[in-house]
Biopython code that builds the backbone (N, CA, C, O; Angstrom):
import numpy as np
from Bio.PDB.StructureBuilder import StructureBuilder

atoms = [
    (1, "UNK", "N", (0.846, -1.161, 0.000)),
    (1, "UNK", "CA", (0.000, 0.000, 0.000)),
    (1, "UNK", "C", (0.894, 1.228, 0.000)),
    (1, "UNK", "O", (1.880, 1.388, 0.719)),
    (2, "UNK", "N", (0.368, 2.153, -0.993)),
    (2, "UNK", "CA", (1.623, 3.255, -1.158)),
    (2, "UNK", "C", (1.128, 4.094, -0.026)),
    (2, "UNK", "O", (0.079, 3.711, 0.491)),
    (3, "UNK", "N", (1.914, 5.591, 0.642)),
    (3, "UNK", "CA", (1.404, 6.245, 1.365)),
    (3, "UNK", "C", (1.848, 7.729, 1.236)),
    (3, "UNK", "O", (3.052, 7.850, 1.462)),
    (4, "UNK", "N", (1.372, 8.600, 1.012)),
    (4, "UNK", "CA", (1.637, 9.773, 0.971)),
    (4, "UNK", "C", (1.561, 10.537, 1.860)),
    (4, "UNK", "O", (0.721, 9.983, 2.570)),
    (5, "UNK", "N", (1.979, 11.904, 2.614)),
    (5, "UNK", "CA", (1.819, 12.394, 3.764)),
    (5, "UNK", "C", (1.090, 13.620, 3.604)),
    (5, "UNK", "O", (1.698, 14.612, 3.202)),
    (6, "UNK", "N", (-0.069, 13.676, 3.852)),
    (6, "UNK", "CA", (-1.005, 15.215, 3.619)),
    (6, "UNK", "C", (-1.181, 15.977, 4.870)),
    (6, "UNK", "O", (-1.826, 17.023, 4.938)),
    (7, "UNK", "N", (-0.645, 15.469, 5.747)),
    (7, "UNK", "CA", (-0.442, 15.819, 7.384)),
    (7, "UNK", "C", (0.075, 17.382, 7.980)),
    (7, "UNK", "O", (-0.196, 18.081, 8.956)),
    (8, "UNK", "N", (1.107, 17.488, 6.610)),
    (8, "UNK", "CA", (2.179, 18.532, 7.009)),
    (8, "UNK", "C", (1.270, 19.852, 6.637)),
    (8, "UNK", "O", (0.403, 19.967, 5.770)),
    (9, "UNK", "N", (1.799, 20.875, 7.659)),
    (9, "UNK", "CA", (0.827, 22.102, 7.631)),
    (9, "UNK", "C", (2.145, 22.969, 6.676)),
    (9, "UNK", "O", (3.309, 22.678, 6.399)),
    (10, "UNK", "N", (1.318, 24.058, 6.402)),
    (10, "UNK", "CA", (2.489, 25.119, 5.561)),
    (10, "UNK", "C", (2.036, 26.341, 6.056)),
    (10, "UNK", "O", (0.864, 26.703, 5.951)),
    (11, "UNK", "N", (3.082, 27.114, 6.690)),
    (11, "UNK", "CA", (2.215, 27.989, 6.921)),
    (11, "UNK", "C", (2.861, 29.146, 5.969)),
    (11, "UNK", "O", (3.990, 28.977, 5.508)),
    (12, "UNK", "N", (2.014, 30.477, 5.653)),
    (12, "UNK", "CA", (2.182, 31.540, 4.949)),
    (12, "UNK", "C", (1.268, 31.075, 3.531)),
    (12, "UNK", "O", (0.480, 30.130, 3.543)),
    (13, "UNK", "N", (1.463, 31.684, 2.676)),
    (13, "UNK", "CA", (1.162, 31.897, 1.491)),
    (13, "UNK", "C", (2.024, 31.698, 0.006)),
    (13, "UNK", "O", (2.929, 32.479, -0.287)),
    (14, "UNK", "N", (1.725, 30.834, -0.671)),
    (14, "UNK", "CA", (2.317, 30.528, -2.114)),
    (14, "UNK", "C", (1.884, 30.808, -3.326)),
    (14, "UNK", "O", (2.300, 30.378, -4.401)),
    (15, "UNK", "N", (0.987, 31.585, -3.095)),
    (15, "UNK", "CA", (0.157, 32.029, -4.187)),
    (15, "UNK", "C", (-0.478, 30.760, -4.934)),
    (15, "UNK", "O", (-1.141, 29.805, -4.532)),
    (16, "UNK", "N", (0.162, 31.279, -6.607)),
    (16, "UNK", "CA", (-0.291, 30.276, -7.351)),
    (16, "UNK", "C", (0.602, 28.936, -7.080)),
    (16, "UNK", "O", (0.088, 27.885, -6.699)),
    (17, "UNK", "N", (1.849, 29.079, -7.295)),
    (17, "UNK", "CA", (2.587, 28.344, -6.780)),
    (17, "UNK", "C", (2.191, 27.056, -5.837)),
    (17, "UNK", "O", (2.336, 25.898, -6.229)),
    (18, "UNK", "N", (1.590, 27.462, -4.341)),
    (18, "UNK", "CA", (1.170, 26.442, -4.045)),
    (18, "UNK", "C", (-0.189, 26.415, -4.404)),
    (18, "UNK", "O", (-0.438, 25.212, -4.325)),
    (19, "UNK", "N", (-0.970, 26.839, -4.663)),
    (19, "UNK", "CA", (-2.503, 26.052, -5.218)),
    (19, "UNK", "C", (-1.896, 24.943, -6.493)),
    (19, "UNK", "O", (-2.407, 23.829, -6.611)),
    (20, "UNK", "N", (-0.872, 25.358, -7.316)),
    (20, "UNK", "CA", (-0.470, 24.652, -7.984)),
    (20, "UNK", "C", (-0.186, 23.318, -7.471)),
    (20, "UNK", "O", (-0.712, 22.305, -7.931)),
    (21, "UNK", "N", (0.834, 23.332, -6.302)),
    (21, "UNK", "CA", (1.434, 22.245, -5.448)),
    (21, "UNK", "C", (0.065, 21.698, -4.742)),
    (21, "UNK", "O", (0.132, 20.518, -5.088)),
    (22, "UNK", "N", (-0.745, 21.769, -4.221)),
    (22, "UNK", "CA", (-1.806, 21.543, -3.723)),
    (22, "UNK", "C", (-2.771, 20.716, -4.928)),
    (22, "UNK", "O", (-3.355, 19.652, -4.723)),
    (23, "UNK", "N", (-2.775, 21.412, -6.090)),
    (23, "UNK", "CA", (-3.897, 20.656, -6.650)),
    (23, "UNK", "C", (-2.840, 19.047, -7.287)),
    (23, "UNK", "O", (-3.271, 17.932, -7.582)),
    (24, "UNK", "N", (-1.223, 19.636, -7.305)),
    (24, "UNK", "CA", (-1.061, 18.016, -8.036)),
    (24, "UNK", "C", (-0.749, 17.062, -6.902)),
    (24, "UNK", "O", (-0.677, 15.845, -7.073)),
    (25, "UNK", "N", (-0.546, 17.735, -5.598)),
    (25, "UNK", "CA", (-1.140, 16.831, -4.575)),
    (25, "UNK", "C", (-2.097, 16.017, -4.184)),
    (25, "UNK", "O", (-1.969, 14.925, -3.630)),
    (26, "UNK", "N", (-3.394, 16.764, -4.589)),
    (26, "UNK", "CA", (-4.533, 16.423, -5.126)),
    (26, "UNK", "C", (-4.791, 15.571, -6.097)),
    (26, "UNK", "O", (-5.959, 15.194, -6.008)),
    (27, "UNK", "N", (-4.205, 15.076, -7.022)),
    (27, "UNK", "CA", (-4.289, 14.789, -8.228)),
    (27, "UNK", "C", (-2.988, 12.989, -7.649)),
    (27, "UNK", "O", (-3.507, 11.878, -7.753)),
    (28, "UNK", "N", (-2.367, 13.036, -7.436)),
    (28, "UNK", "CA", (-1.689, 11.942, -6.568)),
    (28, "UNK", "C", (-2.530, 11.166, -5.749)),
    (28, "UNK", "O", (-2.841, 9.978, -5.835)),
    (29, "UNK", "N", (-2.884, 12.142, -4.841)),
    (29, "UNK", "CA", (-3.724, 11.016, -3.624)),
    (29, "UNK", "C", (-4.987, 10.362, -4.534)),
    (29, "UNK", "O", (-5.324, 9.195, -4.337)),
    (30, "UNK", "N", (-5.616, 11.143, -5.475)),
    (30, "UNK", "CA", (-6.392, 10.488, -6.310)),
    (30, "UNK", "C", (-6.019, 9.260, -6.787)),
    (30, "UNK", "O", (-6.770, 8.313, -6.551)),
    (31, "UNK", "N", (-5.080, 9.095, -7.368)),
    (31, "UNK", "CA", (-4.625, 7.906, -8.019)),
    (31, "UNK", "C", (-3.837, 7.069, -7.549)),
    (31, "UNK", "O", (-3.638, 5.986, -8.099)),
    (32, "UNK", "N", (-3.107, 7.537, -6.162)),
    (32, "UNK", "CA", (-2.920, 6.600, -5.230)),
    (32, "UNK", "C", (-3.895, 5.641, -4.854)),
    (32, "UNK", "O", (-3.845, 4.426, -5.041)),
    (33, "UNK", "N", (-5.129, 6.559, -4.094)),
    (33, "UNK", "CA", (-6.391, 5.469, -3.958)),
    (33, "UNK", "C", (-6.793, 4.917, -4.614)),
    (33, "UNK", "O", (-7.140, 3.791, -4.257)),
    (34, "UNK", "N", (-7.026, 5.359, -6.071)),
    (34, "UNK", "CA", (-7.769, 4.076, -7.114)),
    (34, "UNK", "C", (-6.993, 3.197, -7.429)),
    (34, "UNK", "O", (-7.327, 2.057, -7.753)),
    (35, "UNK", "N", (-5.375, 3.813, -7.344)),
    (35, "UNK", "CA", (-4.821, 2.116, -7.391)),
    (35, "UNK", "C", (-4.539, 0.893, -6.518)),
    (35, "UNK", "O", (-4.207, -0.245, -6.849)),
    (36, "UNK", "N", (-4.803, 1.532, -5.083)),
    (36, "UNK", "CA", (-5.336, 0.862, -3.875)),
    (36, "UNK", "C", (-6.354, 0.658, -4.061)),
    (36, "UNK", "O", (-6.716, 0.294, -2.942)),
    (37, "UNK", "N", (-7.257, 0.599, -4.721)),
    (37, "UNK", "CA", (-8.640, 0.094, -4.812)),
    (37, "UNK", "C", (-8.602, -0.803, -5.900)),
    (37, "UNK", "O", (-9.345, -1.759, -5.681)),
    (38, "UNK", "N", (-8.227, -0.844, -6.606)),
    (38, "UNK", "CA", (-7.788, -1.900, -7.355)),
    (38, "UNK", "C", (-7.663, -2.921, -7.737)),
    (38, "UNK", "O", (-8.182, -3.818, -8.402)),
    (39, "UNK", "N", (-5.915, -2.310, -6.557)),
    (39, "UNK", "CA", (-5.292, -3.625, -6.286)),
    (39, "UNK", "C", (-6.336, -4.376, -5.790)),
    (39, "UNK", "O", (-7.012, -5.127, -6.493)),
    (40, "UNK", "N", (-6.595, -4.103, -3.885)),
    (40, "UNK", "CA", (-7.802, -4.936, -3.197)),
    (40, "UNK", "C", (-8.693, -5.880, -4.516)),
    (40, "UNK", "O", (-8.562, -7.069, -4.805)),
    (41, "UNK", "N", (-9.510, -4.941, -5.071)),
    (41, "UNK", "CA", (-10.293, -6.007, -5.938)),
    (41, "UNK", "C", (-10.257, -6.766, -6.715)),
    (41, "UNK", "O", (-11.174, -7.560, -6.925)),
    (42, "UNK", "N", (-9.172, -6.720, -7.354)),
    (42, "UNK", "CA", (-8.025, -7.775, -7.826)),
    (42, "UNK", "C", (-8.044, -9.014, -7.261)),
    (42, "UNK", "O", (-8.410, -10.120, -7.659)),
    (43, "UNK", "N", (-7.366, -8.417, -5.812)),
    (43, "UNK", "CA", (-6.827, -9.691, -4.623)),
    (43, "UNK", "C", (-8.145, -10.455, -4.419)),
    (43, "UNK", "O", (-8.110, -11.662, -4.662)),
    (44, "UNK", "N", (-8.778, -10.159, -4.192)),
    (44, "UNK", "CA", (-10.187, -10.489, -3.869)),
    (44, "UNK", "C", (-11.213, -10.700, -4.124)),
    (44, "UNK", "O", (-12.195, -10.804, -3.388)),
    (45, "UNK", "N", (-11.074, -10.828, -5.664)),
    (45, "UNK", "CA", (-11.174, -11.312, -7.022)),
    (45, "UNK", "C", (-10.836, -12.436, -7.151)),
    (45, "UNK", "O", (-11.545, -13.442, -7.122)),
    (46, "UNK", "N", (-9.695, -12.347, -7.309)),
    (46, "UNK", "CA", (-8.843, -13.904, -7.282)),
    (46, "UNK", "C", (-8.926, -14.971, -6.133)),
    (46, "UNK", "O", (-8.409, -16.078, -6.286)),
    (47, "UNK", "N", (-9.687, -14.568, -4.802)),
    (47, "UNK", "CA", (-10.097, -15.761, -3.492)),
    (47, "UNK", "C", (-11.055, -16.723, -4.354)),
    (47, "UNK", "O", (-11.556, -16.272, -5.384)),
    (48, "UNK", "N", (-11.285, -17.881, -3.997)),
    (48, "UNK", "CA", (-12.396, -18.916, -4.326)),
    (48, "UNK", "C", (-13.421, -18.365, -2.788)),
    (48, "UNK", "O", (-13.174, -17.925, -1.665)),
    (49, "UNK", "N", (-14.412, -18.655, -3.449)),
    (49, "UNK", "CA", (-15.707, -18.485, -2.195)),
    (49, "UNK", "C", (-15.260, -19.232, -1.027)),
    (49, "UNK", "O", (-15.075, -18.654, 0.044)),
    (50, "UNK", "N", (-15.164, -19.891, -1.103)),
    (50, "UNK", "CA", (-14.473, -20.419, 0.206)),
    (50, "UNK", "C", (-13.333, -19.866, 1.400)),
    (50, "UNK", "O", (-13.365, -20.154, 2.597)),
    (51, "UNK", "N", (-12.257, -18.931, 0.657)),
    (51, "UNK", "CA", (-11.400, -18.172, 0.964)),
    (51, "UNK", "C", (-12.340, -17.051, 1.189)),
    (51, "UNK", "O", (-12.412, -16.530, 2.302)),
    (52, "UNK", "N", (-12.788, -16.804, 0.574)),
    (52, "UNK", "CA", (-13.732, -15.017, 0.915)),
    (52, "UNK", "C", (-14.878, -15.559, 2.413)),
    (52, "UNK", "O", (-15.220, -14.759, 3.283)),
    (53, "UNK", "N", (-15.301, -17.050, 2.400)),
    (53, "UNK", "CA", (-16.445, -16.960, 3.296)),
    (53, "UNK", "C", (-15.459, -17.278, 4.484)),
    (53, "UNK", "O", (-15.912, -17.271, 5.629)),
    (54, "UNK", "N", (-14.180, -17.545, 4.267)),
    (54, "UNK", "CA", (-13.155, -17.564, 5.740)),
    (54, "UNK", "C", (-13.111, -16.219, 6.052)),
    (54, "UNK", "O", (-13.407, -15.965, 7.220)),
    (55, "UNK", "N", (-12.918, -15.583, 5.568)),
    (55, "UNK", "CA", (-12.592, -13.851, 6.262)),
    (55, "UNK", "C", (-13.990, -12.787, 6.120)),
    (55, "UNK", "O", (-13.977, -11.573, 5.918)),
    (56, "UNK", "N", (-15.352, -13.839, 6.327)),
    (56, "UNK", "CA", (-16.349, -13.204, 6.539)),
    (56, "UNK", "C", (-16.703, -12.196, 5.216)),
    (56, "UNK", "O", (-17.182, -11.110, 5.541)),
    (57, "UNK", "N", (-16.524, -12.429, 3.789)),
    (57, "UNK", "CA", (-17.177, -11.998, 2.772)),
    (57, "UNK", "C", (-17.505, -12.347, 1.846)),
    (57, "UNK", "O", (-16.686, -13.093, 1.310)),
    (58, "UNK", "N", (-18.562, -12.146, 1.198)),
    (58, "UNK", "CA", (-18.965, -12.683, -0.227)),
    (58, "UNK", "C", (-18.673, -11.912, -1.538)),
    (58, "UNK", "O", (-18.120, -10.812, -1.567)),
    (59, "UNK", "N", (-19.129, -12.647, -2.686)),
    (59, "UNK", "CA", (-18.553, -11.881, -3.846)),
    (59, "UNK", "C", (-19.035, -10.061, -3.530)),
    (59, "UNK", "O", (-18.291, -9.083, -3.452)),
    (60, "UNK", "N", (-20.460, -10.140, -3.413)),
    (60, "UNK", "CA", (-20.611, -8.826, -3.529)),
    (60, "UNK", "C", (-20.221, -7.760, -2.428)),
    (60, "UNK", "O", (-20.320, -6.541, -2.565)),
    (61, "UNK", "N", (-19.759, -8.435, -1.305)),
    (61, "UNK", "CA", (-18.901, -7.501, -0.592)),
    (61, "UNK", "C", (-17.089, -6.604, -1.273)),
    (61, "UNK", "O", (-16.429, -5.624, -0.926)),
    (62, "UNK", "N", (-16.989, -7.492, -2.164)),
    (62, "UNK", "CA", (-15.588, -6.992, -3.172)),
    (62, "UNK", "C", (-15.438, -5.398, -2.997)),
    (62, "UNK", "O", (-14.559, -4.681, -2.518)),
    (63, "UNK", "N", (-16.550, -5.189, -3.532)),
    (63, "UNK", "CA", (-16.691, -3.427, -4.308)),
    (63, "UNK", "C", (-16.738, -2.883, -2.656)),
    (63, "UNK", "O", (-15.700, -2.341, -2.277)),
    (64, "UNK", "N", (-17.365, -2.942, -2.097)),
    (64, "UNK", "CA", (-17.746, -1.987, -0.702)),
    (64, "UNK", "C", (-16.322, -2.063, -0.174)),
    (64, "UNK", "O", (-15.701, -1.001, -0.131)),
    (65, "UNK", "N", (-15.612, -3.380, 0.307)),
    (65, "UNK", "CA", (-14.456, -3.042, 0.911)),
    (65, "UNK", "C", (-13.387, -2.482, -0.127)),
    (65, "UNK", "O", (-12.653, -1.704, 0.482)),
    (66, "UNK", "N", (-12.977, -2.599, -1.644)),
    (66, "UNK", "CA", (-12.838, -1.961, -2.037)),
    (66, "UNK", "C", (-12.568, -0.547, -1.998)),
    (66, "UNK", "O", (-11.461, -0.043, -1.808)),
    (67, "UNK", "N", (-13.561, 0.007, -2.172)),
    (67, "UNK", "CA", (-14.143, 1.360, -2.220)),
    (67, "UNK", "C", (-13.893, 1.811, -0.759)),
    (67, "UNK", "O", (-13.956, 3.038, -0.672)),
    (68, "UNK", "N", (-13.689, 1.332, 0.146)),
    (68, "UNK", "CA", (-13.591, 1.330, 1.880)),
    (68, "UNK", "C", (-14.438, 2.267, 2.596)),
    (68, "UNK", "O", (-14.229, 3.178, 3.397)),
    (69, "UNK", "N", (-15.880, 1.537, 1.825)),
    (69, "UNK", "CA", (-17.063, 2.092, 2.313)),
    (69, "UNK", "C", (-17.505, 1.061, 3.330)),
    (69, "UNK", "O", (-18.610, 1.335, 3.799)),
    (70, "UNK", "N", (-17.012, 0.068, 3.754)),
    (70, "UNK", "CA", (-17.627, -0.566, 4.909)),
    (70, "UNK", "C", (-16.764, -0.207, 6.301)),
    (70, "UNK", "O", (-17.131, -0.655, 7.388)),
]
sb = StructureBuilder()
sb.init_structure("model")
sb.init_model(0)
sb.init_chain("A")
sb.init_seg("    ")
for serial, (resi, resn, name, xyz) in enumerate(atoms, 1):
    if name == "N":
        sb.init_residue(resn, " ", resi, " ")
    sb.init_atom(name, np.array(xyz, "f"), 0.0, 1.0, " ", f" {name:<3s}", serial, name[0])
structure = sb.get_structure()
């Protein structure tokens, strides 16, 4: 799982500069997550029902944990 750090504060002003830095920050964590989302459905994709009903899920649970709406 990749991880990026959005934690760090800045303080003052960068104008465009940082809205610039900010939006391709923005634009990273985006595609960080969808490729963490992905991956998961991939992985979990590839379980036989049997493997998915050991760790308490079924096919159509995929997408929700996925998406890491559960």
């Amino acid at each position: 799982m990749a991880a990026l750090d959005t934690t760090r504060t800045i303080t003052g002003s960068f104008g465009l500069v940082g809205r610039i830095g900010a939006y391709f920050a923005s634009v990273v964590n985006a595609v960080v997550e969808w490729n963490d989302a992905r991956v998961t459905r991939n992985t979990l994709s590839g379980l036989t029902d049997r493997e998915l009903e050991d760790i308490g899920l079924c096919r159509g649970d995929i997408d929700v944990v996925a998406d890491g709406r559960s």
